[in-house]
N, C-alpha and C positions, 0 to 999 in steps of 0.2 A: 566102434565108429563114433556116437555123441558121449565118449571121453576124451579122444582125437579131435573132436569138430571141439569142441569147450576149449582146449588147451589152445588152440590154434584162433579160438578168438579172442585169449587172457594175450597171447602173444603179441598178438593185431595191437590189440590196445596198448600193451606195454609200448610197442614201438612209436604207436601216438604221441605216450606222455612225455617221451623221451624227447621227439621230435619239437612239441609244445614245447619244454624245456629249452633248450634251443633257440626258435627264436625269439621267444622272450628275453634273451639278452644271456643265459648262463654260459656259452660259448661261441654265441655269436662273437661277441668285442675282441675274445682272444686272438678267434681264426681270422679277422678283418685284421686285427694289431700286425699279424705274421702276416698275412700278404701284403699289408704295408712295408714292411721290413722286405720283405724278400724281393719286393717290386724297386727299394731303396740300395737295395743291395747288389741285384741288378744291373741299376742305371748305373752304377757305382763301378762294376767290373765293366763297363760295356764303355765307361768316362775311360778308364784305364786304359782297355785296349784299342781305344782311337790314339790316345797318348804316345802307345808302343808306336801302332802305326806309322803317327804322325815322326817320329823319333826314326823310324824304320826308313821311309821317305826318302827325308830328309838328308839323312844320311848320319850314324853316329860317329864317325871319324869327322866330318864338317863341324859336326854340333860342339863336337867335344873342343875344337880347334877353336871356335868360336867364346865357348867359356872359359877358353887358355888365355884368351885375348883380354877379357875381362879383367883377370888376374887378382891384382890385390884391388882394384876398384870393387869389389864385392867386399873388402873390409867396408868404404866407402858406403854398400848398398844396407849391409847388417846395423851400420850404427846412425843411420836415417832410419833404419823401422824401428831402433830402438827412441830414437828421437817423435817420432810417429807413435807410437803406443803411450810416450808421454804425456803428447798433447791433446790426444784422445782423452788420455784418463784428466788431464786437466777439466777437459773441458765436459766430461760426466761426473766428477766433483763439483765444479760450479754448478749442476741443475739441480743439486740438492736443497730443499727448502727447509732443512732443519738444521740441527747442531749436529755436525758431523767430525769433531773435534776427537773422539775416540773412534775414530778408522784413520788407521795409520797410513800416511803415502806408500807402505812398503806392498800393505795389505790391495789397494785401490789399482797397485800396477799389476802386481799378481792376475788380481783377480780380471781387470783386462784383457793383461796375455791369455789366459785361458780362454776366456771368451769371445775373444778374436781367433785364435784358434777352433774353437769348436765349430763357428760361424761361417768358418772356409766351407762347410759341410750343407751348401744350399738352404730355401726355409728351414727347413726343419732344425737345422743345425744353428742358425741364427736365434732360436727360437729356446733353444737348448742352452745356448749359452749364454744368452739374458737371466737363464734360469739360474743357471752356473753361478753367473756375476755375482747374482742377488744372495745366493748363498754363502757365499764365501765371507760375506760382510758378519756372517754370524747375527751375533745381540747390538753390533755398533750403532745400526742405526734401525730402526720403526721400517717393518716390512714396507707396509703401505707406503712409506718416502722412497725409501727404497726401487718399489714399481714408478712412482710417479719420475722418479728421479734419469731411469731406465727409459720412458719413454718419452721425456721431454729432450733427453740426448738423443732417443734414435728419431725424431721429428727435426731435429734440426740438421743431423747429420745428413736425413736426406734429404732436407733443403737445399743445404749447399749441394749436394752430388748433383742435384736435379739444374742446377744455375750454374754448375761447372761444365755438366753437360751440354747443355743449350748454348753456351758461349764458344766452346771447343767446335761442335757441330756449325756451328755461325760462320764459324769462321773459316771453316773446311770449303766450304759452300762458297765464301768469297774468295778466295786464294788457290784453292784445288780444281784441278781436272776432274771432276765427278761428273758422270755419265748424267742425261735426263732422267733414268729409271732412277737412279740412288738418290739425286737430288729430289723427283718426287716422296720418296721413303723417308729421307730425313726430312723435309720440310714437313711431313705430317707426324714425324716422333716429333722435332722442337714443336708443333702446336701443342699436341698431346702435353708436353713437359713442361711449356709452357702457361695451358692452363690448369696445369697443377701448384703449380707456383703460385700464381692469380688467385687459387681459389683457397690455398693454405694461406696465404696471405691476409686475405679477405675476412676469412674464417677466424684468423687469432685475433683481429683484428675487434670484430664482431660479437666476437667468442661464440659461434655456432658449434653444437656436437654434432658434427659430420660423421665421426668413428660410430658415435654412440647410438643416432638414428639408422647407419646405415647395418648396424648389428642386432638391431628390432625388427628390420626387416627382415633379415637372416633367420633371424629365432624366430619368426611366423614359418616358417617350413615345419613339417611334423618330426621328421627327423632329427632337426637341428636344434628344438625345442628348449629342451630339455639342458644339451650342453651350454648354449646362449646365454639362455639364463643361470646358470651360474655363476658365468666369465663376468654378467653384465653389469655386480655392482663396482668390480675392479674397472673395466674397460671405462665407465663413468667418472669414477674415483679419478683415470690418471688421466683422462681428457680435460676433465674440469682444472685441471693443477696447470695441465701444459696451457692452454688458455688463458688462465688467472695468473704465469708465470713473468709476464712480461711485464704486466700492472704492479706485479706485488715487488718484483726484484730485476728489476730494469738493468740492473751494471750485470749479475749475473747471466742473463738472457742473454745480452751482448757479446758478453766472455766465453759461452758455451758456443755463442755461434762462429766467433772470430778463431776461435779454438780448433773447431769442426772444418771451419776455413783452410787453419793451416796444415791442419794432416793433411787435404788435397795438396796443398802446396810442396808438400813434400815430397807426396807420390807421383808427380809432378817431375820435381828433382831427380826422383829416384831412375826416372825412368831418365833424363837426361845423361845420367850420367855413365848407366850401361848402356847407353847406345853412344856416346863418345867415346867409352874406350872401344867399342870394338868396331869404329872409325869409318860409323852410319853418316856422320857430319849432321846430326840436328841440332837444330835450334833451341831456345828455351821455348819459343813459341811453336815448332814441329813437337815436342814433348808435350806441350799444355793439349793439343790439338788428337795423341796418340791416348792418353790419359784420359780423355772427355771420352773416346770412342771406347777403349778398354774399358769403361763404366757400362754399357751399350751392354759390351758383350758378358758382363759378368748381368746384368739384370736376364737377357736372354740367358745362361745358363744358370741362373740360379735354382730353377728344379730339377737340376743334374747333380748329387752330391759330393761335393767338392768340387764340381766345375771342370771334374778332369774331361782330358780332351777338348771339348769346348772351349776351355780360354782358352790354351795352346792354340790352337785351331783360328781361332779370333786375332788374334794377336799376329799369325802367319799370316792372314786376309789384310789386317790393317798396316804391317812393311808392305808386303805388295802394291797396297794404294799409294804409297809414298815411294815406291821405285826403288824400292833395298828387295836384298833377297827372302823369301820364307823362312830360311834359315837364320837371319837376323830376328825376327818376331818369333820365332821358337824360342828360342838363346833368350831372348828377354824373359821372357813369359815363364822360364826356367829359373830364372836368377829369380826373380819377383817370388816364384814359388819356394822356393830354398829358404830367402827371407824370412819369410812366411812360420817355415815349418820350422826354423832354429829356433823364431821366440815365441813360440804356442813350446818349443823344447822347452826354453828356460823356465817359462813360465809354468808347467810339469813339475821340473823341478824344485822349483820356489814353494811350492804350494805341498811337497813332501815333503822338506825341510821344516816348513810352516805347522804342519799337522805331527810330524815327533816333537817339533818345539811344546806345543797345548797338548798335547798326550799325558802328560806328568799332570799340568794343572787341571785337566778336566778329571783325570781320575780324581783328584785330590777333593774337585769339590763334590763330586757323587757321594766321596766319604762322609766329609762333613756332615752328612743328618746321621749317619751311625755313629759318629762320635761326641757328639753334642750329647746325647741321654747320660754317657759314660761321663761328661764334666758335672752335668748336673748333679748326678749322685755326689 
């Protein structure tokens, strides 16, 4: 009996140390990592099957009749995104503040595509492919320009989104049949959006770290401590630059944002022009107005990864507002998404050709210190 009772309190204990193990961190992070995933993964199939749904619905011989309609206007849609991934990368090459003279334009569009691609995939996905971008650049340029470089183009890109938005919405509001409830709801997103604008404006102006203070805040949590501060000599590093970006290189600040400008204005086009072929009768100005609200609905689905279902869904809501069928706003929202996924293809592609291409010369220079001893003798 007290060989049994001893054993059964070695056991007690083992199960303690085990448990202490644990939440100290040995397996915690991993089993939180997986339920992140599997929570991602998820919303992910559940994006999907609103998709079928929506697709089900709607009806797949309509849908399908509807993208017959399109036709070759979808050559028209592919090489406007490829004109759009251009001026994107134009205008994230201009917010570089050093010599960037060895990264090649082939390398800058690549490395885009990709990370518009990965980006389709909600935060996290956007998050991932800033990572992406940054890597791809290799030794070209100084990480740290790099990031800074990275978030002075995602601060302006979503200046302009946010002034596309408010102008699009503006103008729904004066020209549209919109209900009192919706018009209350938009007029408190344009405030919202509006003094986001106001107070980004204010802020570069002033050069206040808004990002930087409001991430001190963050890192006073106990939990959040630890990771904060790490992030926090970077988050400082690229705020201080996007700030100091307009003082120090005034024609580029200009160029990244007139740049940032025209990819909206594309997307813009883009959308005019599958909804003319398939003979919605809009305007330039019904597109600029469809375009501002499609921005709505992708910020509303952005913690859905990939936004499936949601935008399709969005996109159905927003022809109905306009007096076309749901089936018209599906059809778009399909072609948009097609776009999408040929040049995140290409850009796949580019980027494997890219890696057999430096296969030969990377080996070669790993050699180079084993064969250096052999000249010297």
């Amino acid at each position: 009996m007290g060989i049994q009772q001893t054993h059964e309190r070695k056991k007690a204990r083992g199960w303690r140390r085990i448990l202490k193990q644990v939440g100290k961190g040995g397996t915690r992070p991993r089993l939180q990592s997986l339920i992140q995933r599997s929570l991602r993964f998820f919303a992910a199939l559940l994006g999907l099957g609103l998709l079928g749904c929506l697709v089900l619905r709607s009806g797949p011989g309509a849908v399908w009749k509807q993208l017959q309609t399109v036709g070759w206007g979808f050559a028209l849609v592919i090489l406007l995104g490829g004109f759009s991934q251009l001026a994107k990368t134009c205008a994230w090459r201009q917010a570089f503040t050093c010599d960037i003279s060895a990264l090649s334009w082939s390398r800058s569009f690549v490395a885009q595509l990709i990370s518009d691609g990965i980006g389709q995939f909600g935060v996290a996905g956007k998050v991932v492919g800033e990572g992406t971008r940054i890597s791809l650049l290799g030794r070209a340029v100084p990480l740290s320009n790099a990031l800074s470089a990275g978030a002075i183009d995602g601060a302006l890109h979503s200046f302009s989104a946010a002034v596309v938005t408010v102008l699009g919405i503006t103008a729904i509001l004066m020209i549209g049949p919109v209900s009192v409830r919706w018009r209350v709801y938009a007029a408190l997103l344009i405030a919202v959006l509006v003094s986001a604008v106001i107070l980004a404006a204010v802020a570069l102006r002033n050069r206040w770290q808004l990002v930087g203070h409001a991430t001190r805040a963050i890192g006073r949590l106990p939990r959040l401590h630890t990771w904060v501060s790490d992030k926090q000599p970077i988050i400082d590093s690229a705020e201080d630059n996007l700030l100091s970006f307009r003082d120090q290189a005034p024609a580029a600040f200009w160029a990244t944002l007139i740049f940032n400008l025209l990819w909206h204005m594309l997307a813009v086009l883009e959308v005019y022009i599958i909804l003319r072929f398939m003979g919605a009768g809009f305007s330039v100005g019904g597109a600029f107005i469809v375009e501002s609200l499609t921005k709505v609905i992708n910020l509303v689905g952005a913690l859905n990864p990939g936004n499936f279902g949601t935008y399709e869904g969005g996109s159905m809501l927003i022809a109905r507002m306009f007096g076309v069928t749901s089936t018209t706003g599906l059809t778009l929202a399909l072609c948009r998404r097609a776009r999408t996924v040929f040049w995140a293809g290409v850009g796949a592609m580019c980027m494997i050709v890219m890696k057999k291409a430096e296969a030969p010369r990377t080996t070669a220079a790993k050699l180079d210190p084993a064969v250096e001893p052999s000249h010297g003798k």
